[in-house]
N, C-alpha and C positions, 0 to 999 in steps of 0.2 A: 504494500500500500504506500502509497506518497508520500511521504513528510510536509505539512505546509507552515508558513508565517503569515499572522494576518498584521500589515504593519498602516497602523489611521493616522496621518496626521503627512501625509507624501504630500509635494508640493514639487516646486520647480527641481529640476533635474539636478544639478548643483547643489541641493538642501540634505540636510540629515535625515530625512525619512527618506530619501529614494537612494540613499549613501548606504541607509540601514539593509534595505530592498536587494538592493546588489549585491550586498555582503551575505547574506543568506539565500539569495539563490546562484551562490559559487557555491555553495553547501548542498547543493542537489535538492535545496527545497522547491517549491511551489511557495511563489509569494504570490499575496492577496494584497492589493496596493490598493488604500483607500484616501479619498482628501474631496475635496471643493469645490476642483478644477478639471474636469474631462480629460483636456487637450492637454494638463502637465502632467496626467497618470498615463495616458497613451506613450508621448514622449518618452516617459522609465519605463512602460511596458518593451517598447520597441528597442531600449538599446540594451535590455534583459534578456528580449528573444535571442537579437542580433550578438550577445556574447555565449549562447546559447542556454539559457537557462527559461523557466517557466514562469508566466506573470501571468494573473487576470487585474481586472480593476473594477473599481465598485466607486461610485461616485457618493460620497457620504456626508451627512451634517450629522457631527462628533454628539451635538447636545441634544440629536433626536437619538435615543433609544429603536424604535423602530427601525429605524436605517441602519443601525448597527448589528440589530438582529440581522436582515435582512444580506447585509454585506457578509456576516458570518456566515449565514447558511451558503450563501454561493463560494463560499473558499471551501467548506464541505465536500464540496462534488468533488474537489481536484482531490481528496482523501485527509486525511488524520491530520488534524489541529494540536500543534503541536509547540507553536510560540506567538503571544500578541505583544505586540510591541503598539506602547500608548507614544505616543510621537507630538499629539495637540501642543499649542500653546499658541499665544500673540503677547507683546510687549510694546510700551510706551510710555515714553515721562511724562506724568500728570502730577503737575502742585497739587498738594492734598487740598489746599482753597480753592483750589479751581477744579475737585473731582468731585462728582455727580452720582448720585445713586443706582444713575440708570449706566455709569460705566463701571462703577462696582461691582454689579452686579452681571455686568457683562464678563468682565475678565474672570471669575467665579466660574459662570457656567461655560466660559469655553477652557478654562485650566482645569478646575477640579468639578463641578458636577459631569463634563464629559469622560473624566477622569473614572465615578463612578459607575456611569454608564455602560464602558465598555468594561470594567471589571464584573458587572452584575453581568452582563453576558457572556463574560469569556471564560469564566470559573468554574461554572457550572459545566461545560465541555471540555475540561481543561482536565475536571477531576476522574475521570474515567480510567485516564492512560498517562495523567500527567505532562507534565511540562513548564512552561515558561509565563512569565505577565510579567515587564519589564516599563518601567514607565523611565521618560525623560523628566528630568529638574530642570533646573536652575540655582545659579547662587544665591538667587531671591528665596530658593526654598529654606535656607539656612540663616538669612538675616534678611530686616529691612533698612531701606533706604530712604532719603529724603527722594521724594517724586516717584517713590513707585511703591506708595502702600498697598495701594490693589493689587497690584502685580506680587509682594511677598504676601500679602495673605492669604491667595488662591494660590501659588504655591507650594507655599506651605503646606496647607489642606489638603493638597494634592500627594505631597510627601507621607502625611502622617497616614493618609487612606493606606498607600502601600503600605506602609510599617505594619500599619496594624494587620493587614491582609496577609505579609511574610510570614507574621507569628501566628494568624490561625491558618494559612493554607499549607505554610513550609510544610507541617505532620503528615500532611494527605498529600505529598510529592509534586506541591508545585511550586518552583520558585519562583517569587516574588521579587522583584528589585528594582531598585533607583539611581537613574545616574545622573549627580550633579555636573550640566554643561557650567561653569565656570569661566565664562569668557568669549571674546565675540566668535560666532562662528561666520566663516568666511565662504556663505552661501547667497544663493540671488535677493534673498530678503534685505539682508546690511548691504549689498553691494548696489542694491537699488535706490536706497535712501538712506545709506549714508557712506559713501562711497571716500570719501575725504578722510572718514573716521578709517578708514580701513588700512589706507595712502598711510597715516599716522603711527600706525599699531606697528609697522613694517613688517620684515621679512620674521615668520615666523610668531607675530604678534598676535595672530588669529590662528582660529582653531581649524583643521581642513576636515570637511566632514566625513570623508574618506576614512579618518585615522579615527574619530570618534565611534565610528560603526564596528570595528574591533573590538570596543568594550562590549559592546550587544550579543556578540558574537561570545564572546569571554563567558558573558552571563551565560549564557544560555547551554553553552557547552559543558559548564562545570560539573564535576561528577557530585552526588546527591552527598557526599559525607564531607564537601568543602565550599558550603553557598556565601557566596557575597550580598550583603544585602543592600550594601552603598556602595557605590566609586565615586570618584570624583574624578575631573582631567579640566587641564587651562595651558594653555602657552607658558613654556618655562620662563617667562619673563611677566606673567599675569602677577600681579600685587593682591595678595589673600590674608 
């Protein structure tokens, strides 16, 4: 039977979710590439064929539950669920006097209630045969900052779901984990708007999504009597 990954949160081809994609199906999986954007899951599907590995796409809103059913069951047919990888997120500096209730509660449900979402549906298929639920951070998940309260409070939230999910599903063979991105990463998101900042960080100052999708790989691979429940990774030159 196939091995598959179902990874939500793929976006432009240069980004950590289709970095993730590629890295798992070198591993002879079936990736399930899910996001927003039709024309940017095509793109990763076609250069996943083109290296010859297996993609379908499923065009998904993270904070509908239904759509996420829905994407799961079509990564089924290619055979056995066997890692999801949560990928979500958006970012932006907002002055706490100048933040709004209705963006509060937006950066919430697209970090941590989609957060919930897909672990309420991947758990439950997950615990059969076992396997993986891997979620992405941030350094906002570990502290806040001036301008971006909403952004550490939803992922925060986001974090402590896993924790607490690692210690009640780790027993019943699935691992859970979290990996704090710590620094820019140098995909078409920052290189679209703020391209200067990037010019700044120089060689090596940003994180290449490439080398990020290794830990994903790490996690998921690790044998069941040595789990990791956090990593973190930054540019050797990030200030932490």
């Amino acid at each position: 039977m196939n091995r598959v990954a179902f990874i939500l949160g793929v976006g432009a081809s240069n980004g950590l979710g289709a970095a993730i994609a590629r890295r798992f199906a070198r591993e002879n999986l079936h990736v399930c590439i899910a996001g927003r954007t039709a024309h940017n899951l095509n793109v990763v599907k076609q250069e996943i064929d083109a290296q010859g590995g297996s993609a379908s796409i499923a065009v998904c809103d993270a904070t509908d539950r239904q759509q996420i059913r829905l994407a799961l069951n079509s990564c089924e047919q290619y055979g056995q669920l066997e890692a999801v990888i949560f990928n979500v997120g958006n970012n932006a500096p907002i002055a706490f006097s100048d933040l709004t209730e209705e963006q509060f509660e937006k950066f919430w449900r697209v970090c941590t209630y989609s957060g919930f979402l897909t672990a309420k549906e991947a758990l439950p298929r997950l615990e059969e045969h076992g396997g993986s639920l891997l979620f992405t951070g941030a350094s906002a998940s570990l502290r806040g900052r001036p301008g971006f309260a909403h952004f550490a409070a939803a992922k925060a939230g986001l974090r402590s779901i896993a924790q607490a999910l690692a210690k009640d599903y780790g027993p019943k063979g699935i691992h859970v984990a979290h990996v704090v991105v710590d620094g820019a990463i140098n995909g078409e998101r920052l290189r679209s708007v703020l391209p200067e900042y990037l010019d700044r960080l120089g060689e090596d100052g940003s994180i290449d999504p490439d080398a990020i999708s290794e830990l994903y790989w790490l996690l998921h691979s690790q044998p069941r009597n040595a789990w990791t429940f956090e990593l973190d990774v930054r540019p050797y030159k990030e200030v932490w």
